[in-house]
N, C-alpha and C positions, 0 to 999 in steps of 0.2 A: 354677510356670508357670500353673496351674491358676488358683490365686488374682491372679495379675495379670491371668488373661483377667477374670476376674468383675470386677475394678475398672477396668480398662476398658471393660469395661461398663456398670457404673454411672457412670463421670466419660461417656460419651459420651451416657448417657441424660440426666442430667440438664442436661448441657449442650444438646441437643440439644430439650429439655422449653424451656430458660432460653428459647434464640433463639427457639422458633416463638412463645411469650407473647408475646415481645418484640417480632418482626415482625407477630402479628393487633392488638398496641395502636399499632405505630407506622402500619401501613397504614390500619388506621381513626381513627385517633387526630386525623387533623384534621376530622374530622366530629364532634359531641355532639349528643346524642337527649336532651334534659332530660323526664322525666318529669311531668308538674303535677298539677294539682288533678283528682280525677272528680266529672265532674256525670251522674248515671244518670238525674235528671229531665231533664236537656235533651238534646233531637231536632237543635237549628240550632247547627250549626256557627260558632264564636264567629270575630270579626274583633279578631287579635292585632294590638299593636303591642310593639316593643322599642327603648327610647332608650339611648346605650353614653355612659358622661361621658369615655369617651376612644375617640376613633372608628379605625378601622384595625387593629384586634385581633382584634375576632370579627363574624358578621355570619347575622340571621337570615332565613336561606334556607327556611324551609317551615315550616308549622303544621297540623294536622290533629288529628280527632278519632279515638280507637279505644277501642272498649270503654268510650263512658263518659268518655275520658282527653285530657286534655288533652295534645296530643304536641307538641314544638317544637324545631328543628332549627337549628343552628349551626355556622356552619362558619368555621374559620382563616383569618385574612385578612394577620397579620403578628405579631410577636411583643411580649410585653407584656402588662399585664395591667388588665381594664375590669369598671367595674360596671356589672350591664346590669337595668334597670329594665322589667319586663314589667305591660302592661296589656292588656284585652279587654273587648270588649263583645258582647254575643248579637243585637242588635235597628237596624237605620238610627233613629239619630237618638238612644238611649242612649248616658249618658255612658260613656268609658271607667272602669275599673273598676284599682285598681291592684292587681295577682297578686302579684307577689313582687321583690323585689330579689335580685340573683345577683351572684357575683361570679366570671369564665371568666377563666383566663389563657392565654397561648398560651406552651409556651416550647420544651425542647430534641427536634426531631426532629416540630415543628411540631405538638403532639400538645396539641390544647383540653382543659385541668382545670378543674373547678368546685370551686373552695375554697370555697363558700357557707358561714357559720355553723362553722366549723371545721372541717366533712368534707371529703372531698378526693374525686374523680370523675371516672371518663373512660369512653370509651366501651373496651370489652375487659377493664371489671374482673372480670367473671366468669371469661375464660381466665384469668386470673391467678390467680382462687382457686381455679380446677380444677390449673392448674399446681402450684402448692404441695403441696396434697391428694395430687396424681399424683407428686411429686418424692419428696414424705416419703413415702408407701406403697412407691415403687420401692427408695428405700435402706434403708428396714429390712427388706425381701425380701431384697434381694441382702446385705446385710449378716449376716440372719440364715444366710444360703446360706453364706456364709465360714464364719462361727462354728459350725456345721455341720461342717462340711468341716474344721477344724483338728480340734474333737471325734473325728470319724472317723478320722483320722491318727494323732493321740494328738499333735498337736503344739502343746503347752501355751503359748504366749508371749504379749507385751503386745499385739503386733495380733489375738491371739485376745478379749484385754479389750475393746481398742479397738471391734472389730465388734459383739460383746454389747451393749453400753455403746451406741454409736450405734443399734443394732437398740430397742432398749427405749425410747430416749428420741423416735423417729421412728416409733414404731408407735403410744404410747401419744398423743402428739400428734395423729400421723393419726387417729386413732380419737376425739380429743374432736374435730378437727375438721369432720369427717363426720357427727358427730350432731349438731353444732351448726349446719350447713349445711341438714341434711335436716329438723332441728325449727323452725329459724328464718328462716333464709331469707338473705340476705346483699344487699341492698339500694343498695350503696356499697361504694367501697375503703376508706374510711375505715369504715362497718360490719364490713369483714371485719377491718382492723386489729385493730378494738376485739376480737372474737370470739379475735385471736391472744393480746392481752395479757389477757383472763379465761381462756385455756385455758393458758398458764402456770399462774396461781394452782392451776390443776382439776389438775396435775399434780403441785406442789407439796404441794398435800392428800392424794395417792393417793401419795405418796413418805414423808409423813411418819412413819406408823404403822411402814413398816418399818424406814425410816432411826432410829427412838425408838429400837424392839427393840434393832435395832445396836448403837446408840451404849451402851443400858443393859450389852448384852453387852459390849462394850467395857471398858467402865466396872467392870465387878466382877471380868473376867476378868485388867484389870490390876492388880487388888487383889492377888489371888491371884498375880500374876507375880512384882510386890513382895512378896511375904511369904516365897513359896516360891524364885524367884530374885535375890532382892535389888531394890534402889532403884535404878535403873541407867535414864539418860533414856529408851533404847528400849522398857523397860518401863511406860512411862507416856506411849505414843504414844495408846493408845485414851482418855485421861480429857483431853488435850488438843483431841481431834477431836469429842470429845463437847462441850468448850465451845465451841470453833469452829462448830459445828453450829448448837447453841442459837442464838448470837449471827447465823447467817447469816440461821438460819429467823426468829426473831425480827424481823428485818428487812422480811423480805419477805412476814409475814403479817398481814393485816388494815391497817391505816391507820398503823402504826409509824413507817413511812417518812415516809408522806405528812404525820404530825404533824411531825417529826424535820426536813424540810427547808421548812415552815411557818412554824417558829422563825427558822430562820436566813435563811427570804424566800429560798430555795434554789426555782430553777424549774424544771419537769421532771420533778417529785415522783414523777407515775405513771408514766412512759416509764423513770425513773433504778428502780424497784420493778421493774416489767418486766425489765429488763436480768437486775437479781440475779438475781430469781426463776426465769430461765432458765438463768442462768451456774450457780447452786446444783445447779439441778435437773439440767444436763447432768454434773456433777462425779458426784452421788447416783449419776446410772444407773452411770457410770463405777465407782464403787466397789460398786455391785451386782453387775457384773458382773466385776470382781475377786473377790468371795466367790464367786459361782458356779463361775469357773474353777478356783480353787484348790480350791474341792470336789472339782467333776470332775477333777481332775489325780490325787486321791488315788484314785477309783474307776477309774479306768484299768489296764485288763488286758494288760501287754506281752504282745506274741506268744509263745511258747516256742519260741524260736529264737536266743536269744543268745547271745552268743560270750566275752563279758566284763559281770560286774555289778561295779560298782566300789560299796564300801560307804563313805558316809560316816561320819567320825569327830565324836564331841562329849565326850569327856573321857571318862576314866578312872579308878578307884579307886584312893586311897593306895597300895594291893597289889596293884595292876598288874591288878587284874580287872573286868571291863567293868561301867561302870554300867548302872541298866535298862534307860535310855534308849538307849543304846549296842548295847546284848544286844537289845532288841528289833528294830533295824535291822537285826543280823547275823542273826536268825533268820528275819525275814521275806525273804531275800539267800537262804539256807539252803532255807527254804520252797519259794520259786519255782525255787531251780535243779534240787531233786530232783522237784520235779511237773515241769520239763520235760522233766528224764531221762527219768522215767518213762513219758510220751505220746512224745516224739519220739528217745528214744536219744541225746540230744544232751547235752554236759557242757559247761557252761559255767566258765571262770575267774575264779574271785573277785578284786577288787584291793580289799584293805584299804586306806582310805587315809586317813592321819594322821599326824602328824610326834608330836615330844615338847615337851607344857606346862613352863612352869621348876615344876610342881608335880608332873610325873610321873616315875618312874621304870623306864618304857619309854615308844617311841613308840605310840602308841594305834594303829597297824597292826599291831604286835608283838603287842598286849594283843589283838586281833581277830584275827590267825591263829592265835594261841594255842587262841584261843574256836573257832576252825573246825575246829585239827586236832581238840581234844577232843569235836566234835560228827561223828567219821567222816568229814571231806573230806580225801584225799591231798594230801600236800604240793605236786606237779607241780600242782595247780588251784588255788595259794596264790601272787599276785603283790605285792610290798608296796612300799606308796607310801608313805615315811615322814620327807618334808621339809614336807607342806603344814601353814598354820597356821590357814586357813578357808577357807570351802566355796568359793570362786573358785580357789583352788591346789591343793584337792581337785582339781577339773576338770582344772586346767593341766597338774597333775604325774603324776596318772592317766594321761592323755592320750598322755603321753609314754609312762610303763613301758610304757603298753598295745604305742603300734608300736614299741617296741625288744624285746617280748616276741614280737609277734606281725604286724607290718608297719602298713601305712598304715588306721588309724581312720575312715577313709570308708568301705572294705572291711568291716569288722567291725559287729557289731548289737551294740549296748551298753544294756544297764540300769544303774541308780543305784539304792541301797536308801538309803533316810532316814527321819525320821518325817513322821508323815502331813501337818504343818501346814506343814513343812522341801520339800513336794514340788514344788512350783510352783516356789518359789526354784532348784532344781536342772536344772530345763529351761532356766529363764533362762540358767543358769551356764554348764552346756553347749553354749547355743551361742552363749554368747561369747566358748567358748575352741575354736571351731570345729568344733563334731562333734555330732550328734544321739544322744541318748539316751532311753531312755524310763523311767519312774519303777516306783518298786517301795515302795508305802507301808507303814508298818507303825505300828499304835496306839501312840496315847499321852493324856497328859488332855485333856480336852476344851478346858482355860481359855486351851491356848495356841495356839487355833484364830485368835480374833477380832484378835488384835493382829499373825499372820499375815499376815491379808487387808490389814490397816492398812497394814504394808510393803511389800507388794506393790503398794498403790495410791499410797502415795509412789514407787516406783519406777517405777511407772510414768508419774507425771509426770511426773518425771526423767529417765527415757529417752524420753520424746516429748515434751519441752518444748516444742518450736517447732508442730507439730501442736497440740497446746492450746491454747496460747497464740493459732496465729491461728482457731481455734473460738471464743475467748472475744472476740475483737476481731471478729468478725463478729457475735458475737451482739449485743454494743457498739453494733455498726453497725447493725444490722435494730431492734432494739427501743430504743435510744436517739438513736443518731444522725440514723434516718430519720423518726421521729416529731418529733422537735426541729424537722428541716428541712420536712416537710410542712406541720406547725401553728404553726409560730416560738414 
């Protein structure tokens, strides 16, 4: 509830940001203030004229001097678009002087643009840039507020990525755009455009070093998966992402591109670089903040107060005795239940839960209350789930002994024991076989941390496909398709 009010929130903010932009450029919008030349030597106010090679579009209504500045004033007269040929003179009886050629259009919502030279201008581009500045500052506040707030809960899932991931890539934005504003100045909509497609690249730069790191982690961690678990396609998701990577950044740094659709007389070159450069960069945050959650899922302190820790199963030895992998799950299960006894008097039931491999000869729930009674836990605290064949029937079949043991699963406060890199995947699982649980990490090698995060951020495009997917078509749309349509 909590989190829907914050997102409501945010969608009424920024909508509410989009309209008034929208209404200060359309209410002023058929008026244009063209800024010109300053003369600081001249005191007399110059005698403008303005000839239109197509009349009934725009029309100039007032000229004045400030500061120096040559000011001139234009206003809507119908729709279309004129080139309008400006001259002056300072003196009776000098020639006129020709200033500049312009080129105003009038078009939807009656609102005069100056496409002069390929910039594009209207009057209210300044709300527009404080809009933007003010939209991306509010969503990654309110963003970061969520992500927050799941942290506090302990409630690990893809919309926890999702806020991370949008927080990082809207903060770091806002913040090159702000210094770019307040060091430069912003001059034109097409000025500020330009400021949005360099402050990608700025982004891109400030992603690379740690996205490298990753990927090198990636990359050797899967060495080590193959060696130690075999050749097996999931184990070589990290040397995949690592080429992937290379080839995206490749693309979109320095002139790659711009060479690349040169060749092929491909037009768009810099607006078609922009797009990536941002599509890449919003995936990067995304997968940043994948590794962070799934960090933080393993430093997660369940309360001591639960009522059932269900232990994940991962195989078994030849002789039925728990591998270390395995043994360390049970212990750290073992661990947390007796420090709760111990503070809160409370005895929580173990649910072993594993079925049997056609290579074991018991079920790995067997081979795990084995391991518990022989570590001092009464049998009465011994519940065994011993049909599931991977961690989503773990969940399911848990789930079930739990209320046939002990009633309905909403009622009850439930932990999961796994290993540390296995702990995120397990929040997932649980509640999408409809019950919250909280994690109970327990050590293991380091190497198969990196390719962790890897499937978890395939999963989570996968579970939010359509969410992505219209993020990456919007960005399509702001940096290539709106640029296409302003400048043709």
């Amino acid at each position: 509830m909590i989190k829907n009010k914050k997102m409501l929130i945010l969608n009424l903010g920024v909508l509410l940001s989009l309209i008034f932009s929208a209404a200060v450029v359309i209410a002023g919008g058929g008026h244009y203030t063209l800024h010109t030349l300053s003369f600081s030597m001249v005191e007399v106010e110059p005698v403008v004229e303005a000839s239109f090679d197509r009349e009934g579009v725009v029309q100039l209504s007032d000229y004045y001097m400030q500061e120096g500045e040559l000011i001139l004033e234009f206003d809507a007269v119908g729709k279309g678009e004129t080139n309008v040929r400006i001259r002056r003179r300072f003196h009776e009886g000098d020639e006129f002087i020709e200033e500049s050629d312009r080129t105003l259009s009038v078009g939807l919502f009656n609102v005069v643009t100056d496409r002069t030279n390929g910039d594009i201008n209207f009057n209210g581009y300044l709300t527009v840039a404080n809009t933007v500045v003010g939209v991306l500052s509010f969503t990654w506040i309110m963003m970061l507020w969520m992500f927050l707030d799941y942290r506090r809960r302990g409630d690990f899932c893809y919309p926890m990525i999702a806020c991370g991931g949008v927080s990082i890539y809207c903060m770091v934005l806002s913040a090159f755009l702000i210094y770019k504003l307040l060091n430069n100045g912003v001059f034109s909509f097409g000025h500020f455009l330009q400021f949005i497609r360099e402050i990608g690249s700025y982004l891109l730069l400030v992603l690379i070093p740690v996205m490298f790191v990753l990927s090198i982690l990636l990359f050797f961690s899967n060495i080590l998966l193959m060696r130690h678990e075999g050749r097996r396609p999931v184990n070589a998701l990290g040397i995949a992402f690592g080429i992937l990577w290379f080839i995206g950044t490749l693309l979109t740094v320095g002139s790659v591109t711009i060479w690349f659709f040169n060749i092929w007389n491909f037009p768009h070159g810099n607006t078609i670089r922009s797009g990536l450069t941002y599509i890449i960069c919003y995936f990067e945050c995304m997968f940043l903040s994948t590794a962070v959650c799934s960090f933080l899922s393993t430093k997660y302190l369940p309360a001591r107060d639960r009522d059932y820790i269900i232990i994940l199963g991962c195989g078994i030895n030849r002789d039925g005795t728990l591998m270390p992998l395995l043994r360390g799950r049970v212990d750290s299960a073992i661990r947390f239940e007796r420090e709760q006894a111990e503070k809160t008097g409370k005895h929580a039931v173990f649910v072993p839960s594993g079925g049997q491999g056609g290579d074991e000869i018991i079920p790995e729930s067997e081979a795990m209350a084995r391991y518990l009674l022989s570590q001092g836990i009464p049998s009465e605290q011994i519940v065994q789930e011993n049909k599931s064949t991977n961690t989503f029937e773990n969940m399911q079949f848990s789930k079930n002994v739990i209320e046939s043991h002990g009633g309905d699963i909403a009622e009850k406060k439930v932990a999961f024991a796994t290993t540390n890199y296995h702990v995120f995947r397990g929040y997932i699982l649980a509640k999408k076989n409809g019950f919250d649980a909280k994690g109970i990490s327990a050590k293991t090698k380091a190497y198969f941390y990196p390719n962790a995060f890897l499937r978890e951020f395939i999963g989570l495009l996968a579970e939010q496909k359509w969410k992505h997917l219209a993020v990456v078509i919007l960005l399509l749309v702001l940096f290539i398709g709106l640029p296409a349509l302003l400048w043709g």
